[in-house]
C-alpha positions as CSV (number, residue, x, y, z in Angstrom):
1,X,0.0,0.0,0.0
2,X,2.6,1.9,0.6
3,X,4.4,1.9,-2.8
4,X,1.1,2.3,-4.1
5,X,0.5,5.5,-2.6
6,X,4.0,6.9,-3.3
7,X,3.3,6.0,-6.9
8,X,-0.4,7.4,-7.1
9,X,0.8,10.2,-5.8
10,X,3.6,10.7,-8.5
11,X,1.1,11.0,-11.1
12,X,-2.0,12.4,-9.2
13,X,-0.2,15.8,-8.3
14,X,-1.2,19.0,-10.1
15,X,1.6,19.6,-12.3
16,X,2.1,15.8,-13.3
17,X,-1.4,15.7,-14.1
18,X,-1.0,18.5,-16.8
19,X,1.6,16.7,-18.3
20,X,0.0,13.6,-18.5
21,X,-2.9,15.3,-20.4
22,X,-0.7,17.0,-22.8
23,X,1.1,13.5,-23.0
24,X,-2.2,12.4,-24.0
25,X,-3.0,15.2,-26.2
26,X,-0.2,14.2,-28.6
27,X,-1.0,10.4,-29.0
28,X,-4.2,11.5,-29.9
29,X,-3.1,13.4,-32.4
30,X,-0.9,11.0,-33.6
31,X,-3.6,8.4,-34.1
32,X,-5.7,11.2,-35.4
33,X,-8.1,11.7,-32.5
34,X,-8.4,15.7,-32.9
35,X,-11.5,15.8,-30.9
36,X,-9.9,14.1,-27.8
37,X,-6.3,15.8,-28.3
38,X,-8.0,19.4,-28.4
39,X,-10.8,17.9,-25.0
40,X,-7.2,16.5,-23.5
41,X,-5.2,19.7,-24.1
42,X,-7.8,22.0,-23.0
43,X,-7.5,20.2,-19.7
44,X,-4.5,19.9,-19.1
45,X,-3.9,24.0,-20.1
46,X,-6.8,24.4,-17.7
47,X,-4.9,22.5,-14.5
48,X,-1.3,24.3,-15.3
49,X,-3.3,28.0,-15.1
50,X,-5.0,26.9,-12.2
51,X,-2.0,25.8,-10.4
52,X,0.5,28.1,-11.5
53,X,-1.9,31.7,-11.7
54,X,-4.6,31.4,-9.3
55,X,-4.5,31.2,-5.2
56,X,-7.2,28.5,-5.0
57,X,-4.1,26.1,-3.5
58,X,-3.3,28.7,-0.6
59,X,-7.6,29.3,-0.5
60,X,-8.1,24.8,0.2
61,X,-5.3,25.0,2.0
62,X,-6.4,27.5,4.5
63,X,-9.7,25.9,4.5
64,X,-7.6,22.8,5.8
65,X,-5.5,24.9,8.3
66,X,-8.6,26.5,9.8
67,X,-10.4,23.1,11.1
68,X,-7.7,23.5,14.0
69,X,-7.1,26.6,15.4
70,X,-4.0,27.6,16.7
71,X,-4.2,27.4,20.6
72,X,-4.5,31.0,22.3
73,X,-1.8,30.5,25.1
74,X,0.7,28.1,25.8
75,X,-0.6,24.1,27.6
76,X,-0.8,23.8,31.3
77,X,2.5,21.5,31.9
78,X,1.9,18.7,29.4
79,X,3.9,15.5,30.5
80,X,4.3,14.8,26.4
81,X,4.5,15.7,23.2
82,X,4.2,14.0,20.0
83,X,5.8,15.4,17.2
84,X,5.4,13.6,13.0
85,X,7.6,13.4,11.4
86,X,8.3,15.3,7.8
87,X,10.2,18.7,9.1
88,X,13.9,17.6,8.1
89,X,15.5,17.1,4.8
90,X,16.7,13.2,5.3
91,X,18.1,12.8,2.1
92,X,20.2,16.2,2.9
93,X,21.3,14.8,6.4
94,X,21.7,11.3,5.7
95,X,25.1,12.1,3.6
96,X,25.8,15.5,5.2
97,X,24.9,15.0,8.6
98,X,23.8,17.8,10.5
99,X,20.1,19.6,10.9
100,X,18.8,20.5,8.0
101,X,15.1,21.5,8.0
102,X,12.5,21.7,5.3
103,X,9.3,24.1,5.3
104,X,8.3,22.1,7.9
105,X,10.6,23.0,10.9
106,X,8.2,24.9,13.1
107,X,7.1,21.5,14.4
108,X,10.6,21.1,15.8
109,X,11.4,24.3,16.9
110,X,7.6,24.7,18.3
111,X,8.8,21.0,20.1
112,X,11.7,22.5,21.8
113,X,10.6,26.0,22.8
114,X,7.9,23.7,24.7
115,X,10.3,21.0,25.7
116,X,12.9,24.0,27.3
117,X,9.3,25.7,28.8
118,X,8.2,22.5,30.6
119,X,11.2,20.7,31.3
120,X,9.7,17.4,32.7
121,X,7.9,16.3,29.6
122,X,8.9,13.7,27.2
123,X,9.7,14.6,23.5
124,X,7.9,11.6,21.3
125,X,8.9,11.6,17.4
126,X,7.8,9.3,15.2
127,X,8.9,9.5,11.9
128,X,11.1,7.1,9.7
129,X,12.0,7.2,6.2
130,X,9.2,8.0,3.9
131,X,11.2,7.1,0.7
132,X,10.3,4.6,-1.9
133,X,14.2,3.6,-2.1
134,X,14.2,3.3,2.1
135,X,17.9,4.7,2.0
136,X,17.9,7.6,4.1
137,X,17.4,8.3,8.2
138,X,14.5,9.3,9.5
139,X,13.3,11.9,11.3
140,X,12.9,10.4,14.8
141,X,16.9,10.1,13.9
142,X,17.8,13.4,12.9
143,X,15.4,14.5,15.6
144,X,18.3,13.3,18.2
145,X,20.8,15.8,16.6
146,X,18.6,18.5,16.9
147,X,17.6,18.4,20.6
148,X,21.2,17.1,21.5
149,X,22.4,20.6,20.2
150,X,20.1,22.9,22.6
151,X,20.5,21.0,25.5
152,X,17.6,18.7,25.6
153,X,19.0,15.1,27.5
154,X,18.2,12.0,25.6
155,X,16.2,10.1,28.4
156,X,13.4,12.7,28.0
157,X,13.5,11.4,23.8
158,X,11.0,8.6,22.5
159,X,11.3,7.6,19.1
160,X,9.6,5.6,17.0
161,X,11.7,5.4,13.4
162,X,9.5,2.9,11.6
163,X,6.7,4.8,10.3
164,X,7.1,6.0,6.8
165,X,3.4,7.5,6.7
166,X,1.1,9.2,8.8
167,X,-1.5,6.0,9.2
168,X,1.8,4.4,10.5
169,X,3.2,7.3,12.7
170,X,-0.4,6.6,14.7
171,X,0.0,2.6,14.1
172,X,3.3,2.7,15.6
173,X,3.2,4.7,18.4
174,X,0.3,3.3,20.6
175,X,2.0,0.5,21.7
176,X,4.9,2.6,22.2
177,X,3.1,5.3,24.6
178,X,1.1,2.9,26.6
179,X,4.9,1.4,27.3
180,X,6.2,4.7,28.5
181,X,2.8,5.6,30.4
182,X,1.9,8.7,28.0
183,X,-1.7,9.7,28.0
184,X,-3.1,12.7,26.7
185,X,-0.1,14.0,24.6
186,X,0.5,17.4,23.1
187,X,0.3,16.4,19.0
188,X,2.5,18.7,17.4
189,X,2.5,18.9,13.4
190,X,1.6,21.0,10.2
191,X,-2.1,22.8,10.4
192,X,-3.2,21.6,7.0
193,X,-2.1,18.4,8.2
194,X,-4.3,18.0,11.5
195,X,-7.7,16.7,10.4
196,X,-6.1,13.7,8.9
197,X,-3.7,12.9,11.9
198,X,-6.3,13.7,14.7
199,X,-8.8,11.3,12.5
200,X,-6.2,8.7,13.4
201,X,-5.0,9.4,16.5
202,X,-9.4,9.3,17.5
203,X,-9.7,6.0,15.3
204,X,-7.2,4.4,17.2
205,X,-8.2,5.5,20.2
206,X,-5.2,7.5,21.6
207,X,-6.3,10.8,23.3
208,X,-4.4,13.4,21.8
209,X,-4.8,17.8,22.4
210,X,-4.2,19.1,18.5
211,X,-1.5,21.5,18.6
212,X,-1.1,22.9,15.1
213,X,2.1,24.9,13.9
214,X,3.6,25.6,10.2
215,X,0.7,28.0,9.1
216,X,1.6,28.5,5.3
217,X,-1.6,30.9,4.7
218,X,-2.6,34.0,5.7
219,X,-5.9,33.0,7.0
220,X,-7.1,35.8,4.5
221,X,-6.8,34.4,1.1
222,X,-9.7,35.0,-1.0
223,X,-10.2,33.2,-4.6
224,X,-7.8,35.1,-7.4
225,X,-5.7,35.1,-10.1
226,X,-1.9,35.9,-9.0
227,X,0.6,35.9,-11.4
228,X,3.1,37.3,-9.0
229,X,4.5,34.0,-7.3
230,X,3.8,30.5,-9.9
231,X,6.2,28.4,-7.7
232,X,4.6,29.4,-4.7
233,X,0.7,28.8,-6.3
234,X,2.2,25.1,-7.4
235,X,3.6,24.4,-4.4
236,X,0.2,25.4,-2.0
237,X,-1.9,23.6,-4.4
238,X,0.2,20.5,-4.7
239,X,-0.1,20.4,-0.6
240,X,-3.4,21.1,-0.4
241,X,-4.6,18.1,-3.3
242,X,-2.0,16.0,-1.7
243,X,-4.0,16.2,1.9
244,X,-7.5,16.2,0.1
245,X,-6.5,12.8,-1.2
246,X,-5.3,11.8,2.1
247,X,-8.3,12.3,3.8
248,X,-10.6,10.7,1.2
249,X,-8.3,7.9,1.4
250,X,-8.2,7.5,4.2
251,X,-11.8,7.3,5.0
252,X,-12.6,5.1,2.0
253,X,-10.1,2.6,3.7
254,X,-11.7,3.0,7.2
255,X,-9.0,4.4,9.0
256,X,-10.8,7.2,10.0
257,X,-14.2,7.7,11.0
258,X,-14.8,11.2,9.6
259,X,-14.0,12.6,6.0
260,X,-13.3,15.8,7.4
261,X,-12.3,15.7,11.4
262,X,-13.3,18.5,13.1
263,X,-13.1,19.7,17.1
């Protein structure tokens, strides 16, 4: 299933969708189709401006971002926090060593500004490697690095490195935090990404408190056009479609018991 997803995904994104529509477009015009290369064309043209000219990725992905809200003031003394995994740039650190963080990072550095807050509570990553070829460390691994550099003492670390999605981050870890006694944990990830991982985390019945972080929207974005930042429009969308898949998936598969979790 894994695999699967990894290459669903590889075609299903935005851009590689347009492609695969001009790809289309040209064998039909090869074998003469005009009708169906100037229908596949059309769609695919239609995809690339959405993605690359509009803000309708940043508008679902503050939709997704919004189920959560970020907490008003800091927890009363949590005795854990669970952080996922997806914040550092493995294949970077794997041959470089060192930290090196991806867009991703706030759930690290929102991890350690709590951990140095409340200094009794455990620090629980789970994260492992999430590539198809399995060579590179994870982030429960790189996660040792990080919190070894400000101070943070390994006995208050818990990782879990054998997860390489977000159905196994949750999978993984029960057994884990009944082991170490943790109840009622802080969960620490990406906003857009909380309705799929609370979804989970109820499913499996492991009482978690949401604590979102990595806000990539405004919280004001309206539907536009915007010419002024492609990369950026491509990147938002392609998040935002990746964790609309996610939670349909996830539901059709019966890992969660909402489409859309909510409060």
């Amino acid at each position: 299933m894994f695999v699967v997803s990894k290459l669903f995904w590889m075609a299903a994104q935005p851009l590689s969708l347009a492609f695969l529509f001009a790809t289309l477009a040209f064998f039909a015009l090869i074998f003469h189709r005009r009708k169906t290369a100037i229908s596949a064309l059309l769609v695919g043209l239609i995809i690339l401006f959405l993605t690359l000219y509009t803000t309708l990725g940043s508008y679902a992905l503050q939709g997704l971002e919004a189920r959560f809200a970020r907490p008003a003031g800091d927890p009363a003394a949590p005795s854990c926090m669970i952080v996922l995994g997806g914040a550092f740039d493995t294949e970077v650190t794997t041959q470089r060593g060192g930290i090196e963080f991806n867009q991703a990072s706030e759930r690290f550095v929102e991890a350690l500004r709590l951990a140095q807050q409340f200094p009794r509570s455990k620090i629980f990553v789970s994260g492992g490697d999430g590539s198809l070829s399995g060579s590179y460390e994870g982030d429960a691994a790189a996660s040792e690095r990080f919190f070894a550099t400000f101070g943070v003492p390994a006995e208050r670390l818990i990782g879990e490195p054998a997860s390489r999605t977000t159905y196994e981050n949750v999978e993984n870890s029960g057994a884990l935090l009944e082991r170490n006694g943790l109840s009622n944990c802080l969960l620490i990830t990406s906003a857009f990404h909380m309705p799929r991982s609370i979804g989970l985390f109820r499913k499996a019945g492991i009482d978690v408190v949401p604590w979102p972080v990595d806000f990539r929207t405004s919280g004001i974005v309206t539907p536009a056009l915007d010419f002024t930042q492609p990369t950026l429009n491509a990147q938002q969308m392609a998040t935002a479609v990746r964790e609309g898949i996610g939670l349909a998936a996830y539901y059709a598969l019966g890992r969660t018991s909402a489409l859309y979790p909510a409060p």
